[in-house]
KEDREN-382630 format. One line per field, with one value per residue: residue in three letters; x, y, z of N, C-alpha, C in turn; residue number from 1. Coordinates in nm, 2 decimals. Example, Ala and Ser with C-alpha at 12.3 -4.5 7.8 and 13.67 -1.06 7.14 Angstrom:
KEDREN-382630
nuza <- [ALA, SER]
neast <- [1.32, 1.28]
nnorth <- [-0.57, -0.22]
nup <- [0.78, 0.71]
caeast <- [1.23, 1.37]
canorth <- [-0.45, -0.11]
caup <- [0.78, 0.71]
ceast <- [1.32, 1.29]
cnorth <- [-0.33, 0.00]
cup <- [0.78, 0.79]
drenza <- [1, 2]
END
This chain:
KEDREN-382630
nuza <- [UNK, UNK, UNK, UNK, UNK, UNK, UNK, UNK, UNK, UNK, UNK, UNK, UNK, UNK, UNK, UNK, UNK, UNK, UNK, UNK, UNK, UNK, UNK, UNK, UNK, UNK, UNK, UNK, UNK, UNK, UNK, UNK, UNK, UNK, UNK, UNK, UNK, UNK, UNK, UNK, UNK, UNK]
neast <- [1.94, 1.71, 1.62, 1.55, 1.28, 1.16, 1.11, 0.99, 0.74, 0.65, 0.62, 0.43, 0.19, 0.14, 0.08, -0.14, -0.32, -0.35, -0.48, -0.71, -0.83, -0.88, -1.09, -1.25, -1.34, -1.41, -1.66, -1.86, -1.84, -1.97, -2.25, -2.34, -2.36, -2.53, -2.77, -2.81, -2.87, -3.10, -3.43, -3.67, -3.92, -4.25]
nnorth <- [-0.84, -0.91, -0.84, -0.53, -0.55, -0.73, -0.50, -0.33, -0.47, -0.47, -0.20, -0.11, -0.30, -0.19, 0.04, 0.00, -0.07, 0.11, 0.28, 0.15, 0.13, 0.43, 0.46, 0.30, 0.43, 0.65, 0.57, 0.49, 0.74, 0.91, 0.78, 0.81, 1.06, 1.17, 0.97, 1.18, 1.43, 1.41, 1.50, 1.37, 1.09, 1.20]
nup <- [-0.63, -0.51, -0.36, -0.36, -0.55, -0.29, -0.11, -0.29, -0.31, -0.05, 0.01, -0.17, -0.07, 0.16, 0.13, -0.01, 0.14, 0.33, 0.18, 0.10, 0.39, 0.37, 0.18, 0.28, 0.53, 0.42, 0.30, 0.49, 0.61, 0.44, 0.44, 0.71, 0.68, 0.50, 0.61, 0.80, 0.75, 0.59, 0.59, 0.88, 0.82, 0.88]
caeast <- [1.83, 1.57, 1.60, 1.43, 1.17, 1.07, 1.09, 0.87, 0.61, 0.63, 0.56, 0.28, 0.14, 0.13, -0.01, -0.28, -0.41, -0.41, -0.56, -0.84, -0.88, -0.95, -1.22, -1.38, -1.40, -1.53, -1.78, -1.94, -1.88, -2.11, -2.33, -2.40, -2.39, -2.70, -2.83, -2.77, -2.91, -3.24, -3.56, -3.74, -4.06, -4.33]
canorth <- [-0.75, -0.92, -0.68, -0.43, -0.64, -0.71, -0.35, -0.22, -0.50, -0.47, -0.06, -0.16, -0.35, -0.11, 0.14, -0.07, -0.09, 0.25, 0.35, 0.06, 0.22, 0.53, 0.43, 0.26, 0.52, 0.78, 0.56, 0.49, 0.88, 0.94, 0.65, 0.89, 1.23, 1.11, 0.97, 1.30, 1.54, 1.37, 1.52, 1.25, 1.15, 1.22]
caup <- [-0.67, -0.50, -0.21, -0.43, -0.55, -0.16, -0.07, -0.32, -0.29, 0.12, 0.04, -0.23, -0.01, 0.28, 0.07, -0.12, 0.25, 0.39, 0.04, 0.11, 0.48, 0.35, 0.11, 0.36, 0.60, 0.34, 0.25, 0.63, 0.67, 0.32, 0.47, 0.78, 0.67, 0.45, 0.67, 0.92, 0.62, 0.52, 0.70, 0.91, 0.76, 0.99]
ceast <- [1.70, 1.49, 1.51, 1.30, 1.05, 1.03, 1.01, 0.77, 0.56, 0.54, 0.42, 0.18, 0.05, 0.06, -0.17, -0.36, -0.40, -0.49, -0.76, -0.90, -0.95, -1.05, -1.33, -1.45, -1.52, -1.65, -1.89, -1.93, -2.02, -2.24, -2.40, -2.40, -2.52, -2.80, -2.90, -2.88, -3.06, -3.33, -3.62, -3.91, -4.18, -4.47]
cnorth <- [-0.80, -0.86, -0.57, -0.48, -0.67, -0.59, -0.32, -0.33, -0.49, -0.30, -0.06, -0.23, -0.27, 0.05, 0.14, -0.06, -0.01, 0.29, 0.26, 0.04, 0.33, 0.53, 0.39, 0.31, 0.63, 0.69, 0.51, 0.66, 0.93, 0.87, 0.79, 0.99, 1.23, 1.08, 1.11, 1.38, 1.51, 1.41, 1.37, 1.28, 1.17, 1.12]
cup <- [-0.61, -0.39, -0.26, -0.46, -0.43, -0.13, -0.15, -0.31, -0.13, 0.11, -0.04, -0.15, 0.14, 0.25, -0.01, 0.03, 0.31, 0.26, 0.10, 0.25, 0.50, 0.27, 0.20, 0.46, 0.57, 0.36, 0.38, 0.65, 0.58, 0.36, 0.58, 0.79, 0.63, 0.49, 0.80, 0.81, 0.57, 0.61, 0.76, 0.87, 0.88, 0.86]
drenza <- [1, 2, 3, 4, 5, 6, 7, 8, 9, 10, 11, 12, 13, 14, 15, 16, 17, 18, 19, 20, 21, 22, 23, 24, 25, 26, 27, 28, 29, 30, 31, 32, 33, 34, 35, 36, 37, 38, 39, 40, 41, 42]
END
């Protein structure tokens, strides 16, 4: 049974870090959209 055990912490694993890819993209995209969107001040 410990075959199972590896397999879902290898897919847990592999998922906690695409998940924690895509956070981090959004939040550089949010970072420059905002930036893109704001009037410059004169």
């Amino acid at each position: 049974m410990w075959y199972f055990a590896w397999i879902l912490g290898v897919t847990l694993a592999i998922l906690l870090a695409s998940m924690a890819a895509m956070m981090c993209d959004a939040k550089e995209c949010a970072i420059e959209d905002a930036k893109r969107s704001t009037p410059p001040e004169a």
